[in-house]
C-alpha positions as a Python dict, from the first residue, in 0.01 Angstrom:
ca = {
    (1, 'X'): (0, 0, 0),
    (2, 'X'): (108, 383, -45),
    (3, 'X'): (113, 656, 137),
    (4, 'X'): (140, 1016, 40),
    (5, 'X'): (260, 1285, 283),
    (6, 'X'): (397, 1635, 291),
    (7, 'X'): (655, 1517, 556),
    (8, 'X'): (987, 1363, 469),
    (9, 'X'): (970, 1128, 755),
    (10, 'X'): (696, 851, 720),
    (11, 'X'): (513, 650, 990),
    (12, 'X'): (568, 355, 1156),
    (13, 'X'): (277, 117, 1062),
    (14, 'X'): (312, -189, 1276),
    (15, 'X'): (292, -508, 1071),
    (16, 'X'): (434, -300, 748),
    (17, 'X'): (744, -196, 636),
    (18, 'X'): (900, 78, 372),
    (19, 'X'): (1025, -87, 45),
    (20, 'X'): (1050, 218, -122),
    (21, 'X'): (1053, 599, -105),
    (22, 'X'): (998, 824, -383),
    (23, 'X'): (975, 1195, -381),
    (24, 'X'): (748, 1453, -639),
    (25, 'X'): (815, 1779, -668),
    (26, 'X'): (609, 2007, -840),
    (27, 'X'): (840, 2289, -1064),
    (28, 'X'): (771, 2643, -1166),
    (29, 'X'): (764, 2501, -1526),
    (30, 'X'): (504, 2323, -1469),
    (31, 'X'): (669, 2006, -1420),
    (32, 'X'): (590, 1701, -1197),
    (33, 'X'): (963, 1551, -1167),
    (34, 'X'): (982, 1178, -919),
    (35, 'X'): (1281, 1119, -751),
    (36, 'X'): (1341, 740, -571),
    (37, 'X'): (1587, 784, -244),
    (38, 'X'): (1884, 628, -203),
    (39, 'X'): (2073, 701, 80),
    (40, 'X'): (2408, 571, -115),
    (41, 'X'): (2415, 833, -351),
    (42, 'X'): (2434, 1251, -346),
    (43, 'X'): (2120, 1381, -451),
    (44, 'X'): (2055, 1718, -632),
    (45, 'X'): (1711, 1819, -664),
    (46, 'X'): (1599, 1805, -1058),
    (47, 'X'): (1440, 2132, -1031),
    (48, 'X'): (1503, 2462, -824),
    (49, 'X'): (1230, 2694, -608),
    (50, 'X'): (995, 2399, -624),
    (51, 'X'): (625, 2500, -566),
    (52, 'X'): (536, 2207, -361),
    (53, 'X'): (699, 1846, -247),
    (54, 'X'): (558, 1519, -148),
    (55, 'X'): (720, 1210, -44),
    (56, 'X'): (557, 853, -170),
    (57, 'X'): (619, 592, 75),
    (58, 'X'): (551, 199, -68),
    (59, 'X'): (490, -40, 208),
    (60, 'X'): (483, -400, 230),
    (61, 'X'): (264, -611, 441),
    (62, 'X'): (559, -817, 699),
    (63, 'X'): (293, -1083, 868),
}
């Protein structure tokens, strides 16, 4: 199941865990640009002065 939140940090959901994070930003140029996180790499943001950001969290079922 997803979730989708304006905070970078996403829940704990007992029984669940993350298997993937993804983030959207919405551009000035009208843009919707996704970005999947990985912690083992720099990141620089596709686009600059970003109108608004979401994270996408993907969780799996663990039980």
């Amino acid at each position: 199941f997803f979730i989708l939140m304006d905070n970078f940090v996403p829940p704990f959901i007992p029984g669940a865990e993350i298997d993937s994070l993804t983030e959207i930003l919405d551009c000035p140029n009208g843009a919707l640009m996704l970005t999947k996180y990985n912690a083992s790499s720099l990141y620089e943001r596709p686009c600059e002065g970003r109108i608004h950001r979401w994270n996408l969290a993907y969780y799996k079922v663990t039980h």
